[in-house]
C-alpha positions as CSV (number, residue, x, y, z in Angstrom):
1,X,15.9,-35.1,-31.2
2,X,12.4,-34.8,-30.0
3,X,12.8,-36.5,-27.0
4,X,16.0,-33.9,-25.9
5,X,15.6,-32.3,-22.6
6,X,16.1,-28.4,-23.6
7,X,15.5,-27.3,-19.6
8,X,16.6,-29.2,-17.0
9,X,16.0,-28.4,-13.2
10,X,17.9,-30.7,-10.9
11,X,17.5,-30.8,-7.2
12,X,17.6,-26.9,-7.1
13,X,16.9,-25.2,-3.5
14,X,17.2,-21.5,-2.8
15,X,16.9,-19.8,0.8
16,X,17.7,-16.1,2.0
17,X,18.8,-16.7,5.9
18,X,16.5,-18.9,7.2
19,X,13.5,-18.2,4.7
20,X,13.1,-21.2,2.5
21,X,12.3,-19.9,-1.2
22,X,13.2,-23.1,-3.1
23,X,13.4,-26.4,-1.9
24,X,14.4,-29.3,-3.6
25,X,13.2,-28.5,-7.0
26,X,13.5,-31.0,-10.3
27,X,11.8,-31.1,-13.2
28,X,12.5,-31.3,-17.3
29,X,11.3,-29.5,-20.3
30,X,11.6,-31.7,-23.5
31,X,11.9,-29.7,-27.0
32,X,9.4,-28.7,-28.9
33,X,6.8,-28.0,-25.5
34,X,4.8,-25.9,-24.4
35,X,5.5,-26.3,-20.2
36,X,3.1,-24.4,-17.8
37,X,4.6,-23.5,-14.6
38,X,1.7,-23.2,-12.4
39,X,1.2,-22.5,-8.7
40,X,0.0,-19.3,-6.2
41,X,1.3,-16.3,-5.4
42,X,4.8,-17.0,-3.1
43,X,5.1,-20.7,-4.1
44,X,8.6,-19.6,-5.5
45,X,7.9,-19.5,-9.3
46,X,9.0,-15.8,-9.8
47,X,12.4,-16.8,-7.7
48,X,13.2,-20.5,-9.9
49,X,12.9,-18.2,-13.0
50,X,15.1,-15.7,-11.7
51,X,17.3,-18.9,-11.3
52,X,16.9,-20.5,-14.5
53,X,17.8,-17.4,-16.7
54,X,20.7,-16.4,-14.3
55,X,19.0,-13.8,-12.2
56,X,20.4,-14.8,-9.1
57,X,21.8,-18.5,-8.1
58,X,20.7,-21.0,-6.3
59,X,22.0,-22.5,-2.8
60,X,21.9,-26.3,-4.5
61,X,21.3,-27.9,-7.0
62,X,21.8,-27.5,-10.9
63,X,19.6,-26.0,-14.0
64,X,20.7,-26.9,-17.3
65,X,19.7,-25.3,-20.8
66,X,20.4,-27.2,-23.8
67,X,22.8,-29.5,-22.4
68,X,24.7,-26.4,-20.8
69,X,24.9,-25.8,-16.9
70,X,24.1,-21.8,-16.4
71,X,26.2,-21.7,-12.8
72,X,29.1,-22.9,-14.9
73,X,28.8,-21.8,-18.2
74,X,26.2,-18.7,-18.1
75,X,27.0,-17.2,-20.6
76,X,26.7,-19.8,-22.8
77,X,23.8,-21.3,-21.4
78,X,21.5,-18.2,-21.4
79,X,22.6,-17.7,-25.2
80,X,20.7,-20.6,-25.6
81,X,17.4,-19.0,-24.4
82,X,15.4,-15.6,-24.8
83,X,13.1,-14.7,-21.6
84,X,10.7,-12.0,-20.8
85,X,10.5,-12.1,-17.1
86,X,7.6,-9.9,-15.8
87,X,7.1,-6.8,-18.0
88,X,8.9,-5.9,-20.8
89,X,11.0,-2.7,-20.7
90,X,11.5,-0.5,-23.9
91,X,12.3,3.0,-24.4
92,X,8.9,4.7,-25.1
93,X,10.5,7.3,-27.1
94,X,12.3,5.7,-29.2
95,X,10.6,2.9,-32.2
96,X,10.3,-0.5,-31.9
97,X,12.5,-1.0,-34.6
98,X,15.4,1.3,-32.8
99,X,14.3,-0.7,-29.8
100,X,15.5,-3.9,-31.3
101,X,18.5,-2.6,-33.3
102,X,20.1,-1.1,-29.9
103,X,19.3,-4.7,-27.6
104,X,20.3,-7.1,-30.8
105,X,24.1,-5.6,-29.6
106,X,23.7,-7.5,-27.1
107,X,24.3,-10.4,-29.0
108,X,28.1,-9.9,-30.0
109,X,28.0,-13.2,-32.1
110,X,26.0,-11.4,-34.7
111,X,27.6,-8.2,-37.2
112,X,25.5,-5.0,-37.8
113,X,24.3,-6.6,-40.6
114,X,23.2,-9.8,-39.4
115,X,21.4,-7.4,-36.5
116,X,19.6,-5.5,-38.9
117,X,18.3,-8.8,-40.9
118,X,17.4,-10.2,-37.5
119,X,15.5,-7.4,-36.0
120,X,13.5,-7.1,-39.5
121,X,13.2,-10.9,-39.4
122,X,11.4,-11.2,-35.7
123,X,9.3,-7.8,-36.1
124,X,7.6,-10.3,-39.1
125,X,7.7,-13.3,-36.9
126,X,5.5,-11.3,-34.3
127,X,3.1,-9.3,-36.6
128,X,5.0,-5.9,-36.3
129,X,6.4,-5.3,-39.4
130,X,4.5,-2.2,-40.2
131,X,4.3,-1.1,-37.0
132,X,7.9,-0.8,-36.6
133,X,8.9,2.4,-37.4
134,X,6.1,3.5,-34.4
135,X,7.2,4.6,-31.2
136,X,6.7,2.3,-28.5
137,X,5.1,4.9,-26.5
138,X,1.8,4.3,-29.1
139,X,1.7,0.9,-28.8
140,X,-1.1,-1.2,-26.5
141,X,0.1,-3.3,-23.8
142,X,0.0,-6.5,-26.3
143,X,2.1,-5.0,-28.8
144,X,4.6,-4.3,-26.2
145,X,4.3,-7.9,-25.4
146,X,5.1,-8.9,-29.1
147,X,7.6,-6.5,-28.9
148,X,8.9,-8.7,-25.8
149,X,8.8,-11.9,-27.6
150,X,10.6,-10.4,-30.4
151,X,13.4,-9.3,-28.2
152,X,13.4,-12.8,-26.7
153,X,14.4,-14.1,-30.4
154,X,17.0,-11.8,-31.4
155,X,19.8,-15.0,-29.8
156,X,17.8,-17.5,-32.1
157,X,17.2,-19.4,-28.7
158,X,16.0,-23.0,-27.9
159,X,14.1,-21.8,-24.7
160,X,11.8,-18.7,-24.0
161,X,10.4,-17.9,-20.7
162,X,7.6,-16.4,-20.1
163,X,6.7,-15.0,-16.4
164,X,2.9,-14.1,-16.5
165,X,2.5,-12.6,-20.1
166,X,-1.1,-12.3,-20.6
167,X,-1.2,-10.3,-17.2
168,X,-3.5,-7.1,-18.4
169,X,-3.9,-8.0,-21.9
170,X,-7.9,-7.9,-23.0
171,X,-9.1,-11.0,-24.6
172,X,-7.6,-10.2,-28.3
173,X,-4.5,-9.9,-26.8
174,X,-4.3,-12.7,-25.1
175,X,-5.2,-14.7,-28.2
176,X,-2.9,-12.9,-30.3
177,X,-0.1,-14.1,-28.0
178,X,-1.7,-17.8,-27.7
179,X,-1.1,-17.8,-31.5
180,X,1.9,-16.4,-31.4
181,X,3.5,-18.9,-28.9
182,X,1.7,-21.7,-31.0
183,X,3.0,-20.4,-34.2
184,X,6.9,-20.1,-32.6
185,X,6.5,-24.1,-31.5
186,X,5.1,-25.4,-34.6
187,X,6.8,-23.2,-37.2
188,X,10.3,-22.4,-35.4
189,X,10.8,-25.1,-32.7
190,X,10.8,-23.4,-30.0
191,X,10.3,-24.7,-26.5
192,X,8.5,-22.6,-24.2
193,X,8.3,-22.5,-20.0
194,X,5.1,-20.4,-19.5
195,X,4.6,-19.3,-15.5
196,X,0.7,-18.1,-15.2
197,X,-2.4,-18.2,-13.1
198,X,-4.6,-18.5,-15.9
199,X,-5.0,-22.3,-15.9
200,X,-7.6,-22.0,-18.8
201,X,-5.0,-20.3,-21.1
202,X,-2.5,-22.2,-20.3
203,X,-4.6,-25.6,-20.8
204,X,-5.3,-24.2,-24.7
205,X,-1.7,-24.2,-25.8
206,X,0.6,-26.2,-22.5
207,X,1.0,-30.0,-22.9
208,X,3.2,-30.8,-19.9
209,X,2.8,-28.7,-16.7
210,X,4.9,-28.4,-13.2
211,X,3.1,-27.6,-10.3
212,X,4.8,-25.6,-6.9
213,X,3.5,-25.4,-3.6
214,X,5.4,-23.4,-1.2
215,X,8.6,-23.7,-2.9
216,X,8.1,-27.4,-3.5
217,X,7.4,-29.1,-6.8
218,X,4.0,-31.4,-5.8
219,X,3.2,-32.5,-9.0
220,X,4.9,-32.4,-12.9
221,X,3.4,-34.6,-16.0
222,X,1.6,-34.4,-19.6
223,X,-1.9,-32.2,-19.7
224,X,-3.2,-35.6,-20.9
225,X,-2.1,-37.0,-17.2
226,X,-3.5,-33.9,-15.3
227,X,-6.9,-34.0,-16.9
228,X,-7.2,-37.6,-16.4
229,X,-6.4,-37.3,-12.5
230,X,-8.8,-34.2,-12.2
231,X,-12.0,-35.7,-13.8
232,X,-14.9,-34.3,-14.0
233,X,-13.3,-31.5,-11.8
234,X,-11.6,-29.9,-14.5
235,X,-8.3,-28.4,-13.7
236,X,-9.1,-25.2,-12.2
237,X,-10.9,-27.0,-9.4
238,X,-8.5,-30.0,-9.1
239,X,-5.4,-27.4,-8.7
240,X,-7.3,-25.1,-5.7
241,X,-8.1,-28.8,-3.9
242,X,-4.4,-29.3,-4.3
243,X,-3.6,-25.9,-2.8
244,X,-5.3,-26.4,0.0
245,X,-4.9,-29.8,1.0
Protein backbone atom coordinates (compact mmCIF):
# COMPACT_ATOMS: atom_id res chain seq x y z
CA UNK A 1 0.00 0.00 0.00
CA UNK A 2 1.24 3.29 -1.01
CA UNK A 3 -0.20 5.18 1.52
CA UNK A 4 1.61 2.69 4.43
CA UNK A 5 3.55 4.53 7.08
CA UNK A 6 7.09 2.56 6.85
CA UNK A 7 8.64 5.02 9.79
CA UNK A 8 6.73 6.18 12.47
CA UNK A 9 8.02 8.60 15.19
CA UNK A 10 5.49 9.00 18.01
CA UNK A 11 5.82 11.55 20.81
CA UNK A 12 9.56 10.54 21.24
CA UNK A 13 11.68 12.64 23.85
CA UNK A 14 15.21 11.89 24.90
CA UNK A 15 17.27 13.80 27.77
CA UNK A 16 20.71 12.98 29.46
CA UNK A 17 20.19 14.45 33.26
CA UNK A 18 18.81 17.61 32.81
CA UNK A 19 19.98 18.35 29.12
CA UNK A 20 17.01 18.08 26.87
CA UNK A 21 18.11 16.30 23.49
CA UNK A 22 14.66 15.25 22.20
CA UNK A 23 11.51 16.65 23.03
CA UNK A 24 8.35 15.63 22.00
CA UNK A 25 9.11 14.43 18.62
CA UNK A 26 6.29 12.88 15.97
CA UNK A 27 6.39 12.54 12.61
CA UNK A 28 5.65 9.69 9.69
CA UNK A 29 7.43 8.46 6.63
CA UNK A 30 5.03 6.92 4.05
CA UNK A 31 6.55 4.12 1.53
CA UNK A 32 7.99 4.75 -1.35
CA UNK A 33 9.54 8.53 -0.07
CA UNK A 34 12.17 10.20 -0.15
CA UNK A 35 11.99 12.24 3.64
CA UNK A 36 14.65 14.98 4.30
CA UNK A 37 15.37 15.39 7.86
CA UNK A 38 16.61 18.88 7.96
CA UNK A 39 17.70 21.23 10.82
CA UNK A 40 21.35 22.80 12.32
CA UNK A 41 23.97 21.48 14.01
CA UNK A 42 22.65 20.27 17.87
CA UNK A 43 18.88 20.38 16.96
CA UNK A 44 19.01 16.57 17.93
CA UNK A 45 18.93 14.90 14.41
CA UNK A 46 22.12 12.84 14.94
CA UNK A 47 20.52 11.63 18.51
CA UNK A 48 16.54 10.70 16.94
CA UNK A 49 18.64 8.54 14.40
CA UNK A 50 20.57 7.01 16.89
CA UNK A 51 16.93 6.27 18.22
CA UNK A 52 15.27 5.15 15.28
CA UNK A 53 17.84 2.40 14.23
CA UNK A 54 18.28 1.28 17.98
CA UNK A 55 21.42 3.16 18.93
CA UNK A 56 20.32 4.13 22.14
CA UNK A 57 16.55 4.54 23.52
CA UNK A 58 14.52 7.08 24.13
CA UNK A 59 13.07 8.49 27.55
CA UNK A 60 9.29 8.53 25.83
CA UNK A 61 7.69 7.95 23.36
CA UNK A 62 7.55 5.20 20.48
CA UNK A 63 9.31 4.73 16.88
CA UNK A 64 7.86 2.22 14.69
CA UNK A 65 9.34 0.57 11.45
CA UNK A 66 7.13 -1.19 9.27
CA UNK A 67 4.39 -1.71 11.63
CA UNK A 68 7.11 -2.99 14.25
CA UNK A 69 7.99 -1.10 17.52
CA UNK A 70 12.03 -1.19 17.85
CA UNK A 71 11.93 -0.78 21.91
CA UNK A 72 9.84 -3.87 21.84
CA UNK A 73 10.69 -5.85 19.01
CA UNK A 74 14.32 -4.56 17.88
CA UNK A 75 15.35 -7.04 16.43
CA UNK A 76 12.79 -7.38 14.30
CA UNK A 77 12.21 -3.96 13.63
CA UNK A 78 15.72 -2.97 12.55
CA UNK A 79 15.64 -6.09 10.10
CA UNK A 80 13.25 -4.18 8.51
CA UNK A 81 15.78 -1.28 7.66
CA UNK A 82 19.49 -0.80 6.46
CA UNK A 83 21.22 2.53 7.80
CA UNK A 84 24.44 4.24 7.21
CA UNK A 85 24.77 6.50 10.17
CA UNK A 86 27.68 8.96 9.65
CA UNK A 87 30.58 7.37 7.82
CA UNK A 88 30.77 4.13 6.67
CA UNK A 89 33.39 1.68 8.26
CA UNK A 90 35.06 -1.12 6.12
CA UNK A 91 38.19 -2.83 6.40
CA UNK A 92 40.63 -1.06 3.98
CA UNK A 93 42.59 -4.12 3.47
CA UNK A 94 40.43 -6.37 2.70
CA UNK A 95 37.86 -6.05 -0.98
CA UNK A 96 34.66 -4.75 -1.12
CA UNK A 97 33.43 -7.87 -2.10
CA UNK A 98 35.05 -9.67 1.24
CA UNK A 99 33.69 -6.66 2.89
CA UNK A 100 30.13 -7.61 2.08
CA UNK A 101 30.52 -11.49 2.34
CA UNK A 102 31.80 -11.11 6.15
CA UNK A 103 28.73 -8.28 7.26
CA UNK A 104 25.91 -10.24 5.00
CA UNK A 105 26.55 -12.91 8.31
CA UNK A 106 25.02 -10.67 10.03
CA UNK A 107 21.93 -11.48 8.54
CA UNK A 108 21.35 -15.14 9.97
CA UNK A 109 18.03 -15.46 7.92
CA UNK A 110 20.05 -15.86 4.81
CA UNK A 111 22.45 -19.33 3.98
CA UNK A 112 25.99 -18.90 2.53
CA UNK A 113 24.60 -19.18 -0.59
CA UNK A 114 21.91 -16.74 -0.47
CA UNK A 115 24.87 -14.31 1.02
CA UNK A 116 26.92 -14.75 -1.86
CA UNK A 117 23.87 -14.05 -4.44
CA UNK A 118 23.05 -11.06 -2.38
CA UNK A 119 26.38 -9.44 -1.99
CA UNK A 120 26.85 -9.99 -5.93
CA UNK A 121 23.23 -8.75 -6.35
CA UNK A 122 23.75 -5.17 -4.42
CA UNK A 123 27.55 -4.58 -5.73
CA UNK A 124 25.32 -4.36 -9.27
CA UNK A 125 22.58 -2.43 -7.69
CA UNK A 126 25.29 0.23 -6.68
CA UNK A 127 27.56 0.30 -9.79
CA UNK A 128 30.43 -1.87 -8.19
CA UNK A 129 30.36 -4.92 -9.84
CA UNK A 130 33.81 -4.62 -11.36
CA UNK A 131 35.17 -2.85 -8.77
CA UNK A 132 34.55 -5.59 -6.35
CA UNK A 133 37.39 -7.61 -6.22
CA UNK A 134 39.38 -3.98 -5.29
CA UNK A 135 40.45 -3.29 -1.95
CA UNK A 136 38.60 -0.69 -0.22
CA UNK A 137 41.62 1.05 0.67
CA UNK A 138 41.63 2.23 -3.43
CA UNK A 139 38.43 3.33 -3.44
CA UNK A 140 37.31 7.40 -3.39
CA UNK A 141 35.28 8.50 -0.69
CA UNK A 142 32.01 8.00 -2.98
CA UNK A 143 32.68 4.50 -3.70
CA UNK A 144 32.91 3.91 -0.11
CA UNK A 145 29.55 5.48 0.15
CA UNK A 146 28.18 3.02 -2.52
CA UNK A 147 29.87 0.57 -0.75
CA UNK A 148 27.62 1.87 2.43
CA UNK A 149 24.49 1.75 0.57
CA UNK A 150 25.24 -1.62 -0.50
CA UNK A 151 25.80 -2.79 3.01
CA UNK A 152 22.46 -1.06 3.93
CA UNK A 153 20.67 -3.64 1.38
CA UNK A 154 22.14 -6.81 2.27
CA UNK A 155 18.54 -7.31 4.94
CA UNK A 156 16.35 -6.45 1.75
CA UNK A 157 15.02 -3.52 4.04
CA UNK A 158 11.90 -1.21 3.63
CA UNK A 159 13.77 1.78 5.29
CA UNK A 160 17.45 3.21 4.73
CA UNK A 161 18.81 6.01 6.70
CA UNK A 162 21.10 8.16 5.71
CA UNK A 163 22.97 10.60 8.25
CA UNK A 164 24.80 13.27 6.06
CA UNK A 165 25.94 11.14 3.04
CA UNK A 166 27.11 13.60 0.59
CA UNK A 167 29.33 15.04 3.40
CA UNK A 168 32.91 15.39 1.40
CA UNK A 169 31.87 13.90 -1.78
CA UNK A 170 32.81 16.36 -4.96
CA UNK A 171 30.00 17.17 -7.18
CA UNK A 172 30.10 13.69 -9.30
CA UNK A 173 29.72 12.03 -6.31
CA UNK A 174 27.19 13.57 -5.00
CA UNK A 175 25.18 12.99 -8.20
CA UNK A 176 26.13 9.48 -8.39
CA UNK A 177 24.51 8.99 -5.07
CA UNK A 178 21.35 11.36 -5.94
CA UNK A 179 20.87 8.70 -8.76
CA UNK A 180 21.45 6.04 -6.82
CA UNK A 181 18.92 6.87 -4.07
CA UNK A 182 16.50 7.75 -6.93
CA UNK A 183 17.10 4.58 -8.79
CA UNK A 184 16.58 2.36 -5.19
CA UNK A 185 12.91 4.39 -4.82
CA UNK A 186 11.73 3.96 -8.20
CA UNK A 187 13.20 0.56 -9.18
CA UNK A 188 13.26 -1.21 -5.64
CA UNK A 189 10.75 0.62 -3.35
CA UNK A 190 12.63 1.69 -1.07
CA UNK A 191 11.83 4.43 1.47
CA UNK A 192 14.46 6.67 2.38
CA UNK A 193 14.98 9.25 5.71
CA UNK A 194 17.89 11.41 4.44
CA UNK A 195 19.39 13.84 7.51
CA UNK A 196 21.51 16.77 5.58
CA UNK A 197 22.40 20.42 5.42
CA UNK A 198 22.48 20.58 1.85
CA UNK A 199 18.84 21.85 1.33
CA UNK A 200 19.58 22.11 -2.49
CA UNK A 201 20.36 18.36 -2.69
CA UNK A 202 17.93 17.40 -0.75
CA UNK A 203 15.17 19.51 -2.61
CA UNK A 204 16.32 17.45 -6.09
CA UNK A 205 15.33 13.98 -4.93
CA UNK A 206 13.14 14.69 -1.09
CA UNK A 207 9.33 15.10 -1.41
CA UNK A 208 8.31 15.29 2.22
CA UNK A 209 10.63 16.94 4.78
CA UNK A 210 10.73 17.23 8.77
CA UNK A 211 12.24 20.11 10.24
CA UNK A 212 13.99 20.27 14.10
CA UNK A 213 14.85 23.10 15.98
CA UNK A 214 16.44 22.52 19.17
CA UNK A 215 15.23 19.11 19.62
CA UNK A 216 11.73 20.15 18.62
CA UNK A 217 9.96 19.16 15.44
CA UNK A 218 8.72 22.92 14.06
CA UNK A 219 7.57 22.00 10.89
CA UNK A 220 6.88 18.44 8.79
CA UNK A 221 4.89 18.42 5.19
CA UNK A 222 5.22 17.64 1.19
CA UNK A 223 8.24 19.72 -0.75
CA UNK A 224 5.13 20.91 -2.65
CA UNK A 225 3.88 22.51 0.85
CA UNK A 226 7.32 23.96 1.83
CA UNK A 227 7.99 25.65 -1.42
CA UNK A 228 4.60 27.17 -1.52
CA UNK A 229 5.08 28.65 2.17
CA UNK A 230 8.68 29.91 1.31
CA UNK A 231 7.82 31.89 -2.04
CA UNK A 232 9.92 33.64 -3.71
CA UNK A 233 12.41 32.98 -0.87
CA UNK A 234 13.29 29.63 -1.91
CA UNK A 235 13.97 27.22 0.73
CA UNK A 236 17.39 27.88 1.81
CA UNK A 237 16.36 31.35 2.81
CA UNK A 238 12.87 30.39 4.26
CA UNK A 239 14.70 27.55 6.58
CA UNK A 240 17.61 30.28 8.11
CA UNK A 241 14.38 32.78 8.81
CA UNK A 242 13.00 29.77 10.60
CA UNK A 243 16.14 29.20 12.51
CA UNK A 244 16.36 32.21 13.78
CA UNK A 245 13.03 33.39 14.54
Amino acid sequence: MLDENILEVIHVSKAVGRRVLVSEVSFEVKRGEVCGFVGPNGAGKTTLIRMITGLIKPNAGQIMIAGVNVQQERIKALSQAGAIVESPIFFPYMTGRDNLLNLARLHPNLSAAQRKDRVEEVLAIVGLSQRGADKVKTYSLGMKQRLGIAQALLGYPELIILDEPANGLDPMGIRDLRNLILKLRDEHGITFFISSHLLDELQRICNRFVILKEGRMIWQGTSEQWLEIAGTQGLEDHFVEMMTS
